[in-house]
N, C-alpha and C positions, 0 to 999 in steps of 0.2 A: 278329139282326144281329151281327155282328162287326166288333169297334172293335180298334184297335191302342192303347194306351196310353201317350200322350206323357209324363202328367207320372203320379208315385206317385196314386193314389187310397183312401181310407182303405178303405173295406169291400169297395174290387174288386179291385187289384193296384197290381203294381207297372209303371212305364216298362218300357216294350220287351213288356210280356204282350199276346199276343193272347187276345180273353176275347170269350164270345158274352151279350150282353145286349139285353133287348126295347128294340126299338123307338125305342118313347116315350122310353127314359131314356136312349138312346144318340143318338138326332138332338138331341133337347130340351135334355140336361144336358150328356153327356160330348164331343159334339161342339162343340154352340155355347158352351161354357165353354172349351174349347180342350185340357179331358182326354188329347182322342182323337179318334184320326182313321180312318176307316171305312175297315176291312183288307180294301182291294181288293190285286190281284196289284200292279198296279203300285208299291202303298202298301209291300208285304211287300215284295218284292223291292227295294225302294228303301233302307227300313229295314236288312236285311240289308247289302246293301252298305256303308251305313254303318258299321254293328256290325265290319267284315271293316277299314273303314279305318282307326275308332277301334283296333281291335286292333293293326295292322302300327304305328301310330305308338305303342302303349303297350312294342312291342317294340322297337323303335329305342330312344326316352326309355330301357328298363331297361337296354338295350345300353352306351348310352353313357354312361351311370351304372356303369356296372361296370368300363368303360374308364376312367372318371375315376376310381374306387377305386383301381384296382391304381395307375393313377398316382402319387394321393396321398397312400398306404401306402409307395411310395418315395422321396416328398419328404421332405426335412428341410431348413427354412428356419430363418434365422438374425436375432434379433431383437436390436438394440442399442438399451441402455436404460442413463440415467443412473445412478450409483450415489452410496448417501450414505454417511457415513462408517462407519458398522459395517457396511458391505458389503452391505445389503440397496437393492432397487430403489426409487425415486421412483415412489410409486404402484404402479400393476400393470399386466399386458398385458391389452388390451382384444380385443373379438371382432374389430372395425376392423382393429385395428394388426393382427391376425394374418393377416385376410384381403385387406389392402394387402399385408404384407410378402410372402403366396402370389404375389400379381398381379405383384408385380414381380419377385421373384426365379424364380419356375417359367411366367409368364406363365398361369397360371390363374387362372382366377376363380369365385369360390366366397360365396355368399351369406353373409353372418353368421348369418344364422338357421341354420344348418345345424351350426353348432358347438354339441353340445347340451352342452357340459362347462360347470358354473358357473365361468366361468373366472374365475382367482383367481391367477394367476400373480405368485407378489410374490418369487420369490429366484433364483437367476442359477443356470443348468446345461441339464440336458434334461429333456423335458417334453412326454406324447405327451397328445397331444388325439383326443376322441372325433367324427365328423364323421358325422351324420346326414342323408342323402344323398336317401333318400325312397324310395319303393316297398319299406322293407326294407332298403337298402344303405348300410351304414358303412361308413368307412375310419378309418385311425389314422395321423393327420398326426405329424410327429418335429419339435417346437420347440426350438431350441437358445438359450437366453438368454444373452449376453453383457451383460456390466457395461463402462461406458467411466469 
């Protein structure tokens, strides 16, 4: 018999393998545990399709991740922050403040998580951040700290 494999299986495969196994252990175990589902045509062909739709949308998502890099690579946002009297900042810039100040001044919007820089911004000038994007794609956002 031949099962298609929904979920990982330790000693058979992995999701998505078509794999031929008896019987007994493909109706009994991989089926009725919900493993695997009996790779008939219409099972395959179904399957496939999906795989073909998962893919055009993993190329969109990297598309527009790469559109949002070169964006971001040309942004430079401008942060005001109180200052104290030997001219260093009150506190530091947060992952927050950076990614409100994107929103409102480039109208993008950009997760926190996604600045993987331990950010520690505590004195006034420029300041290029590391900005992990996902699938592989950074950019280098330009922060310009101003003192008031």
């Amino acid at each position: 018999m031949k099962v298609l494999l929904i979920k990982d299986v330790k000693t058979l495969g992995k999701a998505g393998e078509v794999k031929e196994v008896k019987d007994g252990y493909g109706q009994n175990f991989l089926i009725a545990k919900g493993f695997a589902k009996h790779a008939t045509t219409e099972i395959l062909a179904q399957h496939k399709e999906e795989e073909r739709i998962a893919a055009e949308n993993l190329a969109k998502e990297i598309a527009s991740l790469k559109e949002l890099a070169t964006k971001l690579d040309k942004a430079k946002i401008v942060i005001r922050k109180k200052l104290g009297q030997n001219g260093h900042l009150f506190g530091s810039i947060t992952k927050d403040e950076v990614a409100h100040a994107l929103l409102e001044q480039h109208n993008t919007e950009i997760d926190k998580k996604h600045i993987t820089d331990k950010l520690s911004i505590k004195s006034v000038g420029e300041h290029k951040l590391d900005l992990k994007l996902g699938h592989g794609i950074h950019a280098v956002l330009h922060v310009d700290v101003v003192g008031e």
